[in-house]
Phi, psi and omega in degrees: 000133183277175206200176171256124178298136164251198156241018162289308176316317145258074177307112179104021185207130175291109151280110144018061216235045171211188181264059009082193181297306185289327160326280192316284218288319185279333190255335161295326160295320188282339165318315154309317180343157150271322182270346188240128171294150185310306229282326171294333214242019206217292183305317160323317169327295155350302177282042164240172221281354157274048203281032174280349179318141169229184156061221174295320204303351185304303185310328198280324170309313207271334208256036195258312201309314178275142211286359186168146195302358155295298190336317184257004165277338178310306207272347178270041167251333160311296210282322168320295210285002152287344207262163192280191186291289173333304178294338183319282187325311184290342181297296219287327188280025159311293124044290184300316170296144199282169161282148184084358210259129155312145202204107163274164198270325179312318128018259149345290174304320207289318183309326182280311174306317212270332178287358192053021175290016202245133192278120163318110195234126181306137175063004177263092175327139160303000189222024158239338162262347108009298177269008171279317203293293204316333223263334186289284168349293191286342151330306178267005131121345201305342168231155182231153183280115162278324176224128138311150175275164152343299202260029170091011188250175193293119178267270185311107195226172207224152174235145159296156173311284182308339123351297178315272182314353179288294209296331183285309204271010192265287192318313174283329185306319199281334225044042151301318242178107165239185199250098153232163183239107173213150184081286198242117197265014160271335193248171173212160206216147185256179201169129191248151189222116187257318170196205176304322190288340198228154216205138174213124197247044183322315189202258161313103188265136186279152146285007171287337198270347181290004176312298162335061219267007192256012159335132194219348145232137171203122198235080190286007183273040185247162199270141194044027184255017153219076169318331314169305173285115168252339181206135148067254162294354200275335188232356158289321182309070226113337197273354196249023171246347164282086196268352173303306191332123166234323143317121160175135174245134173218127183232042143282151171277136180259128139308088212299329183308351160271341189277041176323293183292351170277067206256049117200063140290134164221004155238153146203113177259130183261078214270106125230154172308157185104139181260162168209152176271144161253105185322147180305302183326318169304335173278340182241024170312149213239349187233347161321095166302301184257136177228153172205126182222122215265329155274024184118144139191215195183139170286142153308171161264005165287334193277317184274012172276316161317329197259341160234359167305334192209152149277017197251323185300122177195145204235085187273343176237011153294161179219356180207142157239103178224141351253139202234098196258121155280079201258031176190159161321318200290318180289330173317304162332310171263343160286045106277356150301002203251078185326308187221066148286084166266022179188119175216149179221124210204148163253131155304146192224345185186168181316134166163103176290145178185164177260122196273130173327136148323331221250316201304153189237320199233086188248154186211115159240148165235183183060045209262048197289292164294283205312152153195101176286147192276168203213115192305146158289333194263355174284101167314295200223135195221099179251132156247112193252136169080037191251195183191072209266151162266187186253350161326277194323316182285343190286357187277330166255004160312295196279000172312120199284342265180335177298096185274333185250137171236168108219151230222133177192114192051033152257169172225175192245143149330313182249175186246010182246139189239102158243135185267177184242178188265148195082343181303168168037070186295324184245023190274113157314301186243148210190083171258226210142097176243148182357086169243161189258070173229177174247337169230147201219108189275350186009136211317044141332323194263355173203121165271028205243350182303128183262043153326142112080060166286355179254010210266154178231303161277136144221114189263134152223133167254142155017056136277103169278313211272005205252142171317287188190167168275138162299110186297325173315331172319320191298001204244010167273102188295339185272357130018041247246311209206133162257103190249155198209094168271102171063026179268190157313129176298358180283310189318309192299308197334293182324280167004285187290302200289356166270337168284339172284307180288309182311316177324318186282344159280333188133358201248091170265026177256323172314139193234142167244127160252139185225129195254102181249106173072224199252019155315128148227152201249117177253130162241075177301000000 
């Protein structure tokens, strides 16, 4: 197992504790080592005394050390052939990806799932041991987090250029990865290869490839990266004969009917404008996981006859819908067939009290004006676009035991004030508020001792015109990390500091505040 070198760790050796003669001379000497891996002697880095280096630039630092860049694709390819078996493949299909490219990791993951790398683990989902490999990956410096997520976890992650280049020249060395040119001698395309079963379409796609019936990903959806489509017709011919496939994105319009014959399939995504209906048969694909339809999409009416005609009609393995417009009791009537269904992103179309799957952890709505959906208990992360909340409603999600995630985003509330009760929102972490129409915000003004929001960490506000101020009690929230304050009122930045001020003056140098005016940003770290 690889590891960071200390001075437990190497024993009987003096670690550095700048950047010098003596640097260059202790990581050459250590190059040699038996005992210590390159990948350690790269990490070592870390204890010097520049270690403010951050990010790519770290990379650029460390591979400074070796007199030159072959030297140090040598020694990180030294670091690769440390990695388990298992991490190779996901290292390598970094590869696949332009250089320099934000990578989202939900993505990622799903590619790494769909590529079969991912090892089986009991009672564990494939896309939870996925984010352990990545997490393992960013652990060993070998990927950097480019954006976080809301609950501290990864959206975005980035490989260094030379990383990049590692992976390419790893990937052609393995035959992970070839070059083809065919048809057409303007595009060239990098295309990753493990054996006949599996394909991968990173960036120009040949038509030659529907040849390839062992295709196990195909991922046409990036925007203006496939000249080659124009209609249709363009991507029908064939594709309903890629019975490999568990992947595919398209950011055409597709006849979903063809992919009838794909039952293993377990993503798909339709990044086009336009809602499109979904057929009842997509529901009962037996290995269909994901659905992501980027304009939208609406059940059938066969899916909803079914769905109240029996008790037999069950959709057992989906787990995410996003975007799902919901315009009667009858679509509820079939999300409630969706047994293991976690994570829906959904519009409202009309008036219609209803019941939301129970099960859900990750819910997104928008247009919440008329409706009023019961909100699962069992709910993690909670986005609201477009509402009109009464103050019922918010004491309904106040009390929600498991909610971590909040975000409030182009609404307005019933009352003009947000007072919370006592005990609410017992595990909520992260807490943004984007241009809501409130005016006070009372928070345990009235007791600051109050165990209101004890786990809160974030509190994000965008362009809150009408709000007053922060409430200084916030600040007596020990678990308190950050203030991000976007385009708001100067009482609003005021507050900001001064609750980052009073904290100091108690002892407390960790809170942190950013304040953002247009495209101005301020950190007051």
């Amino acid at each position: 197992m690889l590891g960071i070198i200390t001075v437990e760790s190497v024993p009987n050796r003096t670690l550095p504790s700048r950047i010098a003669l003596d640097w260059s001379a202790y990581c050459l000497k250590m190059s040699w080592s038996t005992s210590v891996s390159h990948y350690d002697i790269f990490h070592s880095c870390k204890y010097a005394e520049e270690k403010q280096l951050m990010g790519k630039n770290i990379w650029t630092f460390k591979c400074s050390i070796f007199d030159s860049t072959n030297n140090c694709l040598h020694i990180l390819k030294l670091s690769y052939q440390h990695l388990s078996v298992h991490l190779k493949p996901c290292f390598l299909y970094f590869g696949t990806f332009e250089e320099d490219e934000a990578i989202p990791v939900q993505k990622l993951i799903s590619l790494w799932v769909a590529e079969g790398f991912i090892n089986k683990e009991n009672h564990r989902s494939s896309e939870d041991v996925a984010h352990d490999y990545l997490m393992d990956l960013i652990n060993r410096g070998l990927v950097l987090v480019a954006e976080e997520r809301s609950n501290g976890g990864v959206n975005t992650c980035i490989i260094h250029d030379l990383l990049h280049d590692l992976c390419l020249r790893m990937a052609k060395e393995e035959n992970f990865m070839g070059e083809i040119e065919k048809g057409y001698s303007n595009y060239k395309k990098a295309m990753s290869i493990l054996d006949i079963q599996r394909l991968c379409f990173p960036r120009q796609f040949d038509p030659h490839v529907h040849s390839q019936l062992g295709c196990r990903v195909m991922d046409l959806s990036g925007p203006g990266r496939y000249p080659h489509f124009q209609s249709e017709l363009d991507i029908s011919g064939g594709i309903e004969n890629m019975v490999q496939l568990r992947y595919l994105a398209v950011r055409r319009k597709l006849k979903l009917q063809l992919i009838e014959k794909l039952q293993r399939l377990e993503y798909l995504h339709v990044n086009i404008y336009g809602i499109v209906e979904i057929p009842e048969f997509v529901l009962n694909m037996k290995n269909l996981k994901h659905l992501h339809f980027k304009g939208g999409a609406r059940f059938s009416e066969s899916s909803h006859l079914r769905a109240t005609a029996d008790g037999s009609f069950q959709i057992n393995n989906l787990q995410s819908i996003s975007l799902l417009y919901i315009y009667n009791e009858m679509d509820a009537k079939v999300l409630g067939c969706a047994s293991n269904l976690r994570r829906l992103k959904c519009k409202f179309k009309s008036q219609c009290p209803f019941q939301l799957p129970n099960q859900l952890e990750s819910l997104n709505i928008s247009f919440m004006r008329d409706s009023d959906p019961n909100f699962p208990l069992n709910l993690k992360k909670l986005t609201l676009l477009d509402f009109d909340l009464s103050w019922e409603k918010i004491r309904m999600i106040g009390r929600l035991p498991n909610l971590e995630v909040l975000k409030l985003r182009d609404g307005s509330f019933k009352e003009k004030q947000w007072d919370t009760e006592e005990g609410e929102f017992q595990k909520l972490k992260f807490f943004e508020l984007n241009d809501v129409k409130i005016e006070s915000y009372l928070y345990a003004e009235r007791n600051p001792t109050s165990d209101d929001y004890p786990k809160l960490e974030r509190l994000v506000l965008r362009y809150c015109q009408c709000l007053d101020k922060i409430p200084s009690s916030l600040g007596y929230i020990s678990t308190l990390q950050k203030i991000e304050v976007y385009g708001c009122t100067e009482s609003i930045e005021k507050s900001a500091v001064e609750i980052q001020e009073e904290q100091q003056e108690m002892g407390n140098e960790e809170l942190k505040v950013v304040i953002t005016r247009d495209s101005k940003r301020i950190n007051r770290a």
